[in-house]
C-alpha positions in Angstrom: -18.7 46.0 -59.4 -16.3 43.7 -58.4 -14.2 40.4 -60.3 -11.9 38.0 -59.6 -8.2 37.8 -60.5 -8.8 34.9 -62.8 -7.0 34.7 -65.8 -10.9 34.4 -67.1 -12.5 36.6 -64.8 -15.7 36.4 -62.9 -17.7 38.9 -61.6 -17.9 38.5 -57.5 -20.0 41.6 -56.9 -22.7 44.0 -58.4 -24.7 46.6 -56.5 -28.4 47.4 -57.2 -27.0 50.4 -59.5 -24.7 47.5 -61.9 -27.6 45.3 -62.2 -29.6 48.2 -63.6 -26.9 49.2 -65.5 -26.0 45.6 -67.3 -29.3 44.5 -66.8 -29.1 41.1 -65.6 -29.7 39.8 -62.0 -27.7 39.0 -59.3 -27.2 35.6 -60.0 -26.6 35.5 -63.9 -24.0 38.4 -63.5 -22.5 36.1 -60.9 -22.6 33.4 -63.4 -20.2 35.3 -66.5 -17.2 35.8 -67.5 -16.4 40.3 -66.4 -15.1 40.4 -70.1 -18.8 40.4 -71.2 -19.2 43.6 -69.7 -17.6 45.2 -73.1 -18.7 44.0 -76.9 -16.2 42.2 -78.3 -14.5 45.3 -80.3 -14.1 46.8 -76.7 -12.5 44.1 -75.0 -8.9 44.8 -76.0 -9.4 48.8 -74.8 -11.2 47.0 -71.6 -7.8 44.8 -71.3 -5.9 47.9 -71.4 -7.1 49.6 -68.7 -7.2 46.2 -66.3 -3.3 46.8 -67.6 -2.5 49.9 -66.5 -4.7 49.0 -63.1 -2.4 46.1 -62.5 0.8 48.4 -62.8 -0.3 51.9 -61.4 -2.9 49.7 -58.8 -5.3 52.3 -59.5 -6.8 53.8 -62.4 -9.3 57.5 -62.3 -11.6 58.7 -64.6 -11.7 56.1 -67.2 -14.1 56.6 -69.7 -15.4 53.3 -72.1 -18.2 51.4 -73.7 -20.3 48.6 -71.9 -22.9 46.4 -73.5 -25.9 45.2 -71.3 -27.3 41.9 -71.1 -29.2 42.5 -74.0 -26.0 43.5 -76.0 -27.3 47.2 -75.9 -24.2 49.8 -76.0 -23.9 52.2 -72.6 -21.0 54.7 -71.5 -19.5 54.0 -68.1 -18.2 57.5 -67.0 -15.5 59.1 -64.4 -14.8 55.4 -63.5 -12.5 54.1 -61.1 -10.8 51.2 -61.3 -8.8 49.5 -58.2 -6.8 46.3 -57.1 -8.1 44.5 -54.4 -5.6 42.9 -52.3 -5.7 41.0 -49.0 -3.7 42.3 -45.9 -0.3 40.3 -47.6 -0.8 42.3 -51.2 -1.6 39.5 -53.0 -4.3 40.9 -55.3 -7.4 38.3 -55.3 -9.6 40.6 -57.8 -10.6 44.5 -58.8 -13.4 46.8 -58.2 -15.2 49.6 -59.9 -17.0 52.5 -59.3 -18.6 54.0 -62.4 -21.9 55.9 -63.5 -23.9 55.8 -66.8 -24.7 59.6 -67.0 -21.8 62.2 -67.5 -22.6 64.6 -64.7 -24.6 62.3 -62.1 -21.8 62.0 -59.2 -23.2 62.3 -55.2 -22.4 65.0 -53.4 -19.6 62.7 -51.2 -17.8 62.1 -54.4 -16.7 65.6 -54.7 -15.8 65.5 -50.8 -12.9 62.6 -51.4 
């Protein structure tokens, strides 16, 4: 996944794998605010970690609550959170890298 730097973020990117995961398509999860991503008793624990992002620039192993389209609850796991920034430093957004299932990283993960 990827959003914006807005003060009300956007998402600007979601693989195949996000889609399933939040359940909406490409267009519709184009179309909403990132802080949707979380139910609205996770979205100060979500604020916290785009927080510590913004001062460390990148955040490992995060572990937190999502809601799909639906407003069903899933577990992101080993998540990794990063600033995006253009060739100046200026940060224009942050990705994510994150899987539903405790144990279910490739075998290139390890390899990093």
């Amino acid at each position: 996944l990827a959003q914006n730097a807005n003060a009300n973020s956007y998402f600007i990117y979601a693989n195949k794998y996000a889609l399933s995961c939040f359940k909406y398509s490409e267009k519709e999860i184009l179309s909403i605010p990132s802080r949707f991503s979380a139910a609205i008793e996770n979205r100060d624990e979500r604020d916290l970690l785009f927080n510590k992002v913004a001062i460390e620039g990148i955040v490992y192993n995060y572990k937190g609550e999502r809601v799909d389209k639906y407003e069903n609850s899933f577990t992101i796991h080993d998540t990794i959170v990063w600033q995006l920034q253009n060739s100046n430093g200026d940060v224009w957004g942050q990705g994510a890298l994150f899987w539903r299932e405790e144990k279910q990283r490739p075998e290139w993960y390890f390899d990093v």
